[in-house]
C-alpha positions in Angstrom: 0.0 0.0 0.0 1.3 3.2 -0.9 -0.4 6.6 0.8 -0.4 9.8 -1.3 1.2 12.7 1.4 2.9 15.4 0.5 6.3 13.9 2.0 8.6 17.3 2.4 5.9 19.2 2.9 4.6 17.0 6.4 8.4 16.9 7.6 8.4 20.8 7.4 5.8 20.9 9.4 6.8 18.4 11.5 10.3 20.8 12.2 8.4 23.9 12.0 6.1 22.6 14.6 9.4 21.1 16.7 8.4 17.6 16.5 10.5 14.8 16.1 9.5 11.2 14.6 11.2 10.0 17.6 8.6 12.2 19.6 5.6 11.3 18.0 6.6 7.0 18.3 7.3 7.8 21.9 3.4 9.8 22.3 1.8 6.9 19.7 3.5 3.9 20.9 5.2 2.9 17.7 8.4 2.7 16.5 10.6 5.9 15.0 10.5 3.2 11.6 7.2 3.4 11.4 6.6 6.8 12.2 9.1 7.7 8.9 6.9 4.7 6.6 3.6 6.5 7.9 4.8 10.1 6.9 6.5 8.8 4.1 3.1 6.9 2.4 4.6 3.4 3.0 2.7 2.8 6.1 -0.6 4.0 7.2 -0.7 3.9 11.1 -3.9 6.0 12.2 -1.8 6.8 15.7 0.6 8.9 13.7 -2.2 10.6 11.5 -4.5 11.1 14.1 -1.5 12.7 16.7 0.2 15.1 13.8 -3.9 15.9 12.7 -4.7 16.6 16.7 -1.2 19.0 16.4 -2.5 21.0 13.9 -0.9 19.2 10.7 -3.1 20.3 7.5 -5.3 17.3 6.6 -4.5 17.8 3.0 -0.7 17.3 3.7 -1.5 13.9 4.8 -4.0 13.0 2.4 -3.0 14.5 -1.1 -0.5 13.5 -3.7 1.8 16.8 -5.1 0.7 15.6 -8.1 
């Protein structure tokens, strides 16, 4: 399964914002591996969506292709 996200745009975000992948596996109980495949599209684990979406994390970054 590969997920449509806007990959650089999510990690900008993500350092804008001052998180870490290593922070949000240690908030969502999964590892900082499956934290990267999440953002990344390779993995879909709703823990990471729904934590980056409760900090404030467009929806569309996470949803949409940059196609």
């Amino acid at each position: 399964m590969n997920i449509k996200r806007r990959v650089n745009k999510v990690k900008a975000w993500m350092v804008e914002n001052g998180i870490t992948q290593n922070q949000v596996a240690e908030v969502t109980g999964v590892s900082p591996s499956y934290v990267s495949h999440t953002v990344s599209g390779r993995r879909d684990s709703r823990e990471v969506l729904f934590y980056l979406e409760a900090r404030g994390c467009n929806t569309c970054l996470l949803y949409t292709s940059d196609a």
